[in-house]
C-alpha positions as CSV (number, residue, x, y, z in Angstrom):
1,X,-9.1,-9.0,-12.1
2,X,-10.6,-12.6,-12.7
3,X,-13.2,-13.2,-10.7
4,X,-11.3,-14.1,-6.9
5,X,-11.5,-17.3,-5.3
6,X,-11.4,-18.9,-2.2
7,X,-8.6,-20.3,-0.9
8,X,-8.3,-24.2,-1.5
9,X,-7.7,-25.3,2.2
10,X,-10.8,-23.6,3.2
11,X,-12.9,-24.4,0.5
12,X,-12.7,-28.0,1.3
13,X,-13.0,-27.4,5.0
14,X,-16.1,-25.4,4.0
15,X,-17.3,-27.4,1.0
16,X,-17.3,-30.9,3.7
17,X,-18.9,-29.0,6.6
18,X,-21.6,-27.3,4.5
19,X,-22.5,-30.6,2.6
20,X,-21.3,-33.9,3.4
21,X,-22.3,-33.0,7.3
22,X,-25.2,-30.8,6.7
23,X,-27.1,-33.1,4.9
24,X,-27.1,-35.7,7.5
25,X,-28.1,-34.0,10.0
26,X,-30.5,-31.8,8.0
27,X,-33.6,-32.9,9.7
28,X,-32.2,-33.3,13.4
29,X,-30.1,-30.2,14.0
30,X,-30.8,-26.2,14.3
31,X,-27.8,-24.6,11.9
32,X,-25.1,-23.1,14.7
33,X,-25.4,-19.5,12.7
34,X,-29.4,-19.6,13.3
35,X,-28.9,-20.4,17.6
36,X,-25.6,-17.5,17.4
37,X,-28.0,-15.1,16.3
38,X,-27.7,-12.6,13.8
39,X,-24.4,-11.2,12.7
40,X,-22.7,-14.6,14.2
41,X,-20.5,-16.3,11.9
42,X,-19.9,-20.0,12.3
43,X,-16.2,-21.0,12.5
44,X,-16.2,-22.9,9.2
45,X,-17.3,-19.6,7.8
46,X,-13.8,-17.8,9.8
47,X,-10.6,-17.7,7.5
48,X,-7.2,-18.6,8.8
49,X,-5.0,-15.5,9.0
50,X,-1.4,-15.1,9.6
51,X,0.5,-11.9,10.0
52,X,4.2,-11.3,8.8
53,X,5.5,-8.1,10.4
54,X,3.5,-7.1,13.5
55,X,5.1,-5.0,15.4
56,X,3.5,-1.9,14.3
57,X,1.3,-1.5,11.5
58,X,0.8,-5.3,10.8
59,X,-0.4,-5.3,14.1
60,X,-3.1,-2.9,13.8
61,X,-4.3,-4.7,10.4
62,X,-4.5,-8.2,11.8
63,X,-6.6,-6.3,15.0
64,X,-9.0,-4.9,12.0
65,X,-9.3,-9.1,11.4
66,X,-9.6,-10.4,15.2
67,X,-13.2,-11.5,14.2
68,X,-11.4,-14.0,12.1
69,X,-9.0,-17.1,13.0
70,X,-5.7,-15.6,14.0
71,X,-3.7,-18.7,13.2
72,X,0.2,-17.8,13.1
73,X,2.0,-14.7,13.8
74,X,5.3,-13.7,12.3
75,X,8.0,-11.0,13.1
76,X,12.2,-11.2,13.0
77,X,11.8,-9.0,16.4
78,X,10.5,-11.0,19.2
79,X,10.4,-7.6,21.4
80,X,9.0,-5.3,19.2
81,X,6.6,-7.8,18.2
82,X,5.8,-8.9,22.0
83,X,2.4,-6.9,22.5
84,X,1.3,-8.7,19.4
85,X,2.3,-12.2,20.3
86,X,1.2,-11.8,23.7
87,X,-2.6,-10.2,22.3
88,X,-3.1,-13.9,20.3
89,X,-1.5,-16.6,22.3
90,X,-3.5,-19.3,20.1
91,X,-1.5,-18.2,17.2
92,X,2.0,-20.2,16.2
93,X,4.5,-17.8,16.4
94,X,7.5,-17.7,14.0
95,X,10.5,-15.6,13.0
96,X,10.8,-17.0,9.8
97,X,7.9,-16.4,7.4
98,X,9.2,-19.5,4.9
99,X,8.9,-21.8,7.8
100,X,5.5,-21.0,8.5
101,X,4.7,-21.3,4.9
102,X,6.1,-24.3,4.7
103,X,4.7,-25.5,8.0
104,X,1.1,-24.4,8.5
105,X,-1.0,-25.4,6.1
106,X,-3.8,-24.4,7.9
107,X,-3.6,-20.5,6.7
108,X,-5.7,-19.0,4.3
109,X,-4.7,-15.5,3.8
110,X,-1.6,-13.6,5.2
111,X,-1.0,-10.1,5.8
112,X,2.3,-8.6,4.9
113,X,3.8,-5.5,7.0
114,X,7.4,-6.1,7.1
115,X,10.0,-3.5,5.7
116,X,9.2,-2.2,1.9
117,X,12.3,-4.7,0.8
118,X,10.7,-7.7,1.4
119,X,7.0,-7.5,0.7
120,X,7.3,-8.9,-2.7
121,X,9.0,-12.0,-1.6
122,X,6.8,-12.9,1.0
123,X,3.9,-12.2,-1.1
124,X,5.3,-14.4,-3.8
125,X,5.3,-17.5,-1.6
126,X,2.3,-16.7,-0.1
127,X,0.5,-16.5,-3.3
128,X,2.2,-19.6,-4.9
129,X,0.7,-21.9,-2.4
130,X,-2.5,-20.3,-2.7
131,X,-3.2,-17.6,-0.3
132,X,-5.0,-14.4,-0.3
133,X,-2.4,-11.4,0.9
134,X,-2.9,-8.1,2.7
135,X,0.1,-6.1,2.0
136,X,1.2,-3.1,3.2
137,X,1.9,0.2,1.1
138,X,4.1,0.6,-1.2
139,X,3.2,-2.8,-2.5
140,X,7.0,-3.8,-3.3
141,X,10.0,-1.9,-2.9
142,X,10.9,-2.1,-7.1
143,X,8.5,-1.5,-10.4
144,X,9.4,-4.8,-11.7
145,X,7.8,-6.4,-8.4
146,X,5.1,-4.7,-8.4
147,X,4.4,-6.0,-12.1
148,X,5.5,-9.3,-11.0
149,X,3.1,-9.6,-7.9
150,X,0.5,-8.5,-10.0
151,X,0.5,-11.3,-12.8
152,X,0.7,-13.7,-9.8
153,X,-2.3,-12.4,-7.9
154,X,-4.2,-13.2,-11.7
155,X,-2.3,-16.7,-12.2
156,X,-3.0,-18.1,-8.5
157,X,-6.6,-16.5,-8.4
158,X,-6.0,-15.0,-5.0
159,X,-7.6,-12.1,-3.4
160,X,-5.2,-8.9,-2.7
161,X,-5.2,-6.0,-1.1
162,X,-2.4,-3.1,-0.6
163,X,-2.6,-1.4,2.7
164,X,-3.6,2.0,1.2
165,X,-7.0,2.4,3.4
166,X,-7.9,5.8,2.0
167,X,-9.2,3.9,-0.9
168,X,-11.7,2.7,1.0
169,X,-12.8,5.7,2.2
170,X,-15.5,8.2,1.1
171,X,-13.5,10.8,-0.1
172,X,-12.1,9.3,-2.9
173,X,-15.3,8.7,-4.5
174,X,-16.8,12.3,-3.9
175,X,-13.6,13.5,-5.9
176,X,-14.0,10.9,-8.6
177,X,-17.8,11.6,-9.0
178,X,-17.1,15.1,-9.0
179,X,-14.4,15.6,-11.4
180,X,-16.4,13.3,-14.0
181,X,-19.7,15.3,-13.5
182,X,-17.3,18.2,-14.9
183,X,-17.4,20.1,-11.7
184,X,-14.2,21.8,-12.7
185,X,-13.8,21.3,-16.0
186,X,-10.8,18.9,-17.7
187,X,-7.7,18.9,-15.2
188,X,-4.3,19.1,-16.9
189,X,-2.3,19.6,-14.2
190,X,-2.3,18.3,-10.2
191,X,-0.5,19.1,-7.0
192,X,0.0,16.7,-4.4
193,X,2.2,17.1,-1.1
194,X,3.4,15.8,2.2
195,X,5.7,17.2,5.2
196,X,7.6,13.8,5.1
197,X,10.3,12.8,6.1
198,X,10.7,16.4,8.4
199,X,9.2,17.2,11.4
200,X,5.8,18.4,12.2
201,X,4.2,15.2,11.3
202,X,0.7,14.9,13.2
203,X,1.4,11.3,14.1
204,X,4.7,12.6,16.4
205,X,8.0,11.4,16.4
206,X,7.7,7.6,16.0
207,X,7.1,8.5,12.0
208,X,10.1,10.3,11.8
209,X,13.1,9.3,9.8
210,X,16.2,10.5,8.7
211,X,17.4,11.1,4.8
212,X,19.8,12.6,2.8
213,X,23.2,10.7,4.6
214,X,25.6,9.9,2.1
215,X,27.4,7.7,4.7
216,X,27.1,4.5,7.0
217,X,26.5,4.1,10.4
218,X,30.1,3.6,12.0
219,X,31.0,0.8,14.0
220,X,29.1,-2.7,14.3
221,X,26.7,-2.8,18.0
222,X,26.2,-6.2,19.1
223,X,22.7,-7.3,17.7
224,X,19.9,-7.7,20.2
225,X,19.3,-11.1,21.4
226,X,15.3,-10.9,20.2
227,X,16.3,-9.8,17.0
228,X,17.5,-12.0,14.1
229,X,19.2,-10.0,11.9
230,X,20.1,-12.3,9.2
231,X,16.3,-12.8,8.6
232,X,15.4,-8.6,9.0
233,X,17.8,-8.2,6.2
234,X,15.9,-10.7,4.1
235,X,16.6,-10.1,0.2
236,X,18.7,-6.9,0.8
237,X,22.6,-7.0,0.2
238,X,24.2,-8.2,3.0
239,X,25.6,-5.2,6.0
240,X,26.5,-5.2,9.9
241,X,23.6,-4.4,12.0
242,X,23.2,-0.6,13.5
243,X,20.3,0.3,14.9
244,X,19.7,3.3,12.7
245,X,18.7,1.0,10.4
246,X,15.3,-0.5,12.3
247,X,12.0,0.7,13.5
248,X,11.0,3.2,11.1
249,X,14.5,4.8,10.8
250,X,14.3,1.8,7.7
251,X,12.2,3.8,5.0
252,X,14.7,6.3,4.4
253,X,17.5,3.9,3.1
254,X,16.9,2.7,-0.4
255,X,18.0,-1.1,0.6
256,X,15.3,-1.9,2.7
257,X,12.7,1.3,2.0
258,X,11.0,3.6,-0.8
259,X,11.7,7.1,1.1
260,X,8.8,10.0,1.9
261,X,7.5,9.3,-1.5
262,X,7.1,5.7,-1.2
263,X,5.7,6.3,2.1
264,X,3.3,8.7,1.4
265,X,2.1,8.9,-2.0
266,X,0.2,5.9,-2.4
267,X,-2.2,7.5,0.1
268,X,-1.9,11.1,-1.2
269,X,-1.8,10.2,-4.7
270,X,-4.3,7.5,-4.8
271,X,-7.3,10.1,-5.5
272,X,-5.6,11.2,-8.5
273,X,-4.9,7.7,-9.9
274,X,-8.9,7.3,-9.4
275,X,-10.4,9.9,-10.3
276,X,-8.8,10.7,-13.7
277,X,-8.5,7.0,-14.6
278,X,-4.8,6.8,-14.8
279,X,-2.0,4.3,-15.5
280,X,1.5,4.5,-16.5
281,X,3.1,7.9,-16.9
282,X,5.0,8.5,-20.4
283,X,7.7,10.8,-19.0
284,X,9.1,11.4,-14.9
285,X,11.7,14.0,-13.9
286,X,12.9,14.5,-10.6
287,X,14.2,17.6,-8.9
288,X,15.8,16.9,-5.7
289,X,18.2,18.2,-2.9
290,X,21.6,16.3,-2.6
291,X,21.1,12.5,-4.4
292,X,23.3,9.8,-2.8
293,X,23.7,6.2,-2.9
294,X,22.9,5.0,0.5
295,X,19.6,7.4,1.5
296,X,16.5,9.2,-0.3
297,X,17.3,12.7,0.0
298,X,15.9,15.4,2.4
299,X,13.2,16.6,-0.1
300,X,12.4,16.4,-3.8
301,X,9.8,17.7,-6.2
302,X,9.0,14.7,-8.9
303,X,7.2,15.8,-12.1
304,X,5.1,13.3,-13.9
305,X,3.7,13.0,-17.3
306,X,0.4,10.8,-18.1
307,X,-1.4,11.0,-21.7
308,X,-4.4,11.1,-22.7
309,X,-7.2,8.4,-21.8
310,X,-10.3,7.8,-21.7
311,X,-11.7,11.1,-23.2
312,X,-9.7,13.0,-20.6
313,X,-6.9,15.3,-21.8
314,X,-2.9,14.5,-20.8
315,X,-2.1,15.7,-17.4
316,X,0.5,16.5,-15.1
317,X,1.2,15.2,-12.1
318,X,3.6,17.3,-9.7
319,X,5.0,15.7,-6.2
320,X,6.6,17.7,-3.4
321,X,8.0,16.3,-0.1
322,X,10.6,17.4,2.7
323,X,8.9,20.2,3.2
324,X,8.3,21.5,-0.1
325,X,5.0,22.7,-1.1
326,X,2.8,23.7,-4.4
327,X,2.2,27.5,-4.7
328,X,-1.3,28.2,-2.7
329,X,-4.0,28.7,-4.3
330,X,-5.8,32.4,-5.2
331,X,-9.3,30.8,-4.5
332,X,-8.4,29.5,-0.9
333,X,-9.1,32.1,1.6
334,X,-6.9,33.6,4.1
335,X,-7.2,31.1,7.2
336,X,-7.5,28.1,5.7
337,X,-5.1,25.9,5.7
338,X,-3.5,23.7,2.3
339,X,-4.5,19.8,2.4
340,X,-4.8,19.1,5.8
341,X,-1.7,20.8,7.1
342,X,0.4,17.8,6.5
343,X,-0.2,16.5,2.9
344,X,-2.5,17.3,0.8
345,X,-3.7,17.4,-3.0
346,X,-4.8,20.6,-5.5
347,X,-6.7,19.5,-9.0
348,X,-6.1,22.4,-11.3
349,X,-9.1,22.3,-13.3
350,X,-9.7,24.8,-16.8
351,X,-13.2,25.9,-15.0
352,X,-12.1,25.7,-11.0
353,X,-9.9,23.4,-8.4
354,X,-10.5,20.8,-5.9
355,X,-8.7,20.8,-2.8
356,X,-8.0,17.3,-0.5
357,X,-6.4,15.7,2.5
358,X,-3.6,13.2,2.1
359,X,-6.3,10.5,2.0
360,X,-9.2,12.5,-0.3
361,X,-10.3,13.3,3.0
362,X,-11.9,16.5,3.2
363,X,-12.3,17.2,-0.4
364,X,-13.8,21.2,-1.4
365,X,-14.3,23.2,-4.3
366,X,-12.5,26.5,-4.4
367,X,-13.2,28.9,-3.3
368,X,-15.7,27.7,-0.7
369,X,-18.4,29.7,-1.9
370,X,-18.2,27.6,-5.0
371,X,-18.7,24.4,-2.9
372,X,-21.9,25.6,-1.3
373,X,-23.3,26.4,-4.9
374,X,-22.4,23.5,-5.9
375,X,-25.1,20.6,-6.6
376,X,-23.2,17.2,-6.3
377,X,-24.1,14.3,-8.2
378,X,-25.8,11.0,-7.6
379,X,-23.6,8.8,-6.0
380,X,-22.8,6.4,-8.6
381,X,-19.1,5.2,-7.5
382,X,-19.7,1.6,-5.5
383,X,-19.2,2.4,-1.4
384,X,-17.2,0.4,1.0
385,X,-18.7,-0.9,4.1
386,X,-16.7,-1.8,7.0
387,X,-12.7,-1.8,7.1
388,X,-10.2,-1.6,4.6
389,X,-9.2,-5.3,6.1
390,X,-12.7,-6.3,6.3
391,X,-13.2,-5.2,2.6
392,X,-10.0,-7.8,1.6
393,X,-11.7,-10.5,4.0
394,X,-15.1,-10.7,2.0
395,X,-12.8,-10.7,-1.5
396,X,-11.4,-13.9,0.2
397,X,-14.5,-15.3,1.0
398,X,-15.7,-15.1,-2.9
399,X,-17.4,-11.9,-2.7
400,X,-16.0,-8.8,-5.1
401,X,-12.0,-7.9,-5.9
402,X,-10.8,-5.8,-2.7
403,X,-11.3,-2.1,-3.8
404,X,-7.1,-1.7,-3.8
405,X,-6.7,-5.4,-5.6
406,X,-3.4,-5.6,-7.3
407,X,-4.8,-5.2,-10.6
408,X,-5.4,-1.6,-9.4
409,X,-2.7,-1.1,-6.3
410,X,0.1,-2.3,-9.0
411,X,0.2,0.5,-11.7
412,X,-0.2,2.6,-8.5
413,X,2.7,1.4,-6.9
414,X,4.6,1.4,-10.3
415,X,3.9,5.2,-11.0
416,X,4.8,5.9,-7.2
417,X,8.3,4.0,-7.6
418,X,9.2,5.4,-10.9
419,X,9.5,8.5,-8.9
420,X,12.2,6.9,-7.2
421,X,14.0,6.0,-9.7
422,X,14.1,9.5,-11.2
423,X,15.2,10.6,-8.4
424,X,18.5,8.3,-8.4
425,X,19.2,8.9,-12.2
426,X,18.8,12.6,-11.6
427,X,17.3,13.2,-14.9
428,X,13.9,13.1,-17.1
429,X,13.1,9.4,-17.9
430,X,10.7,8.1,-20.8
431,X,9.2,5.7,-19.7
432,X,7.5,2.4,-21.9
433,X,5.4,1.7,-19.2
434,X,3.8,-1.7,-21.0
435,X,7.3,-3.0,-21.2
436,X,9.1,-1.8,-18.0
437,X,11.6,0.3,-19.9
438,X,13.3,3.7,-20.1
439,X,13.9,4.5,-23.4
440,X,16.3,6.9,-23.6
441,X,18.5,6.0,-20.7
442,X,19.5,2.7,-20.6
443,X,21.6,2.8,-17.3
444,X,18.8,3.8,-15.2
445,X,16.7,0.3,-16.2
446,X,19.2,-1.0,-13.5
447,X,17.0,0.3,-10.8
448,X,13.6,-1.4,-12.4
449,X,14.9,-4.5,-10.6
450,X,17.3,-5.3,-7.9
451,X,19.5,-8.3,-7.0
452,X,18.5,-11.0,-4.6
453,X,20.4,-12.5,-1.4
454,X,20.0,-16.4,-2.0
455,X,17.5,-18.3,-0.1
456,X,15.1,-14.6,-0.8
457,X,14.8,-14.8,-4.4
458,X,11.7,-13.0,-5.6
């Protein structure tokens, strides 16, 4: 990515206070940072954030930024929002994120946690008029927005971020430096798993949702008073409101969400993309249980296919979800548990494998008496200090690209959505990823884009 920027509204704010005003009272007046003490950061030096989306995960990133300006806060749900709201009562609060666009020019950076379906849209406009953006895995809810979002992050010279935290974690450089010190040999093929969208998730029932319904909800409930439905929908086709569409029940209905894949993957996955450099798979095939129109199904296995690059061999990638699980290991002993019970990854390297958690967390050689042998490398891979939102908030304040920029979340996402699209074409796809294009099905390009509701074009 081109080197990032900072935002034009707080440049000149900062640019005025740090010379026009300093220099007159240069020789008369102790700097505010120097009397705050050390680690104090004078309020010229805060961005302006807003939040779109709060009530749940948006709410726990724009927490991860309360040491900046919390300027505006924005959610279609005033009641599942409330906690939020009430936690900043400086902040504007909005249901509409184009008004406060349009409004606020105050804002520097926004974070984006809304529904899968409208993250590109709201990322769009938030880029166009200059602001850095925080958004939420997957980073769009189609390939072609992914693509799109990430030309504009490059045209606007904005700092991005997608919500994937495990990339700022330790765990995915251990594996990376690992695998390129040769630690088991060149992997051609990888396993990577979660328990999604079934029960037994660790996190408990409020990350439960339903797929594989062929039918919708009957009958139309009245729609909550605190709720504006019209503006929840957003760029989806138009439909009555049920509740079985809201709160998380949303990710498993392919207008507004991406499924367990889309949910999941861009944290499981993520290590892989790293650590054996890739891009754009040549070839997906999905393998699935019942595939209908309205839902993702219950579980699916997605096979993908990545050449060669970078003096590494081609590999294979293979996805399982719902429940479904890669064949365990001979070198992992009896006791030990796959991944971290829940999701989890297996490099299958020609000299040994790696094993992982769903965010590289935990990684180990196999068997462990291989790990203890082993004599790790220097640590060459750059670390992350701080939060995965803190990490975003220096890339806005000039500093390096955000670890998970869009120049690097964006082929990640793509790869991750392909997935879904084999899925709904039920067959094996080429796939041109330069040019957005299966090759040798032409009806399944219709899921590379979707159609927009007017007044939420992309």
């Amino acid at each position: 990515m081109n080197s990032q920027k900072k935002n034009a509204h707080s440049l000149t704010r900062r640019e005025f206070l740090g010379t026009t005003a300093a220099a007159a009272a240069a020789f008369s007046i102790v700097p505010r940072h120097v009397l705050g003490g050390p680690g104090y950061t004078p309020p010229s030096d805060k961005l302006n954030i807003a939040g779109v989306g709060i009530g749940n995960m948006g709410g726990r990133n724009v927490n991860n930024c309360n040491h900046e300006n919390i300027v505006a806060l924005c959610d279609v749900d005033r009641e599942y929002a409330a906690h939020v709201f009430k936690e900043y009562p400086k902040a504007k609060p909005y249901t509409d994120f184009r008004k406060m666009l349009d409004k606020q020019k105050d804002i520097d950076a926004v974070i984006i946690a809304t529904p899968d379906h409208s993250h590109a849209v709201i990322a769009m406009r938030a880029m166009e008029r200059g602001k850095h953006v925080y958004v939420q895995k997957p980073m769009t809810h189609t390939v072609y927005e992914a693509r799109k979002l990430t030309e504009a992050a490059r045209k606007y010279k904005v700092a991005t971020q997608m919500g994937n935290q495990g990339h700022s974690g330790e765990g995915v450089r251990l594996i990376s430096e690992w695998i390129w010190d040769g630690a088991i040999g060149e992997v051609r093929e990888v396993h990577a798993w979660t328990d999604r969208p079934g029960r037994g998730s660790r996190f408990g029932a409020a990350y439960h949702w339903t797929q594989g319904i062929a039918n919708r909800p009957q009958g139309e409930p009245k729609v909550p008073r605190t709720l504006d439905w019209d503006l929840w929908l957003g760029p989806a086709p138009y439909r009555p409101y049920h509740p079985d569409y809201i709160r998380i029940m949303w990710r498993g209905w392919w207008d507004f969400g991406c499924g367990a894949l889309g949910d999941m993957a861009c944290h499981v996955v993520d290590p892989v993309f790293t650590a054996l450099k890739l891009r754009y798979p040549i070839r997906v095939e999905a393998c699935s249980t019942k595939v209908n129109s309205e839902t993702g199904p219950y579980a699916s296995m997605i096979y993908c296919d990545f050449p060669a690059r970078e003096g590494m061999p081609p590999v294979k990638l293979i996805w399982y979800d719902g429940g479904m699980m890669p064949p365990r290991p001979n070198e992992l002993e009896q006791g030990r548990r796959m991944g971290n019970g829940n999701s989890g990854v297996i490099f299958v390297g020609d000299q040994g494998k790696l094993m992982c958690g769903e965010y590289g967390d935990s990684p180990r050689l196999l068997p462990e008496s291989r790990m203890k042998e082993y004599q790790q490398p220097p640590k060459t891979f750059p670390r992350i200090t701080g939060t995965h939102e803190q990490n975003w908030i220096d890339a806005c304040k000039g500093g390096e690209p955000a670890c998970s920029n869009f120049d690097y979340a964006g082929p990640l996402s793509e790869t991750v959505l392909m997935g879904n699209l084999a899925i709904r074409t039920e067959g094996k796809l080429d796939w041109d990823g330069e040019n957005m294009k299966v090759t040798n099905n032409e009806e399944a390009n219709q899921f590379v884009t979707k159609t927009y509701r007017k007044g939420f074009e992309l």
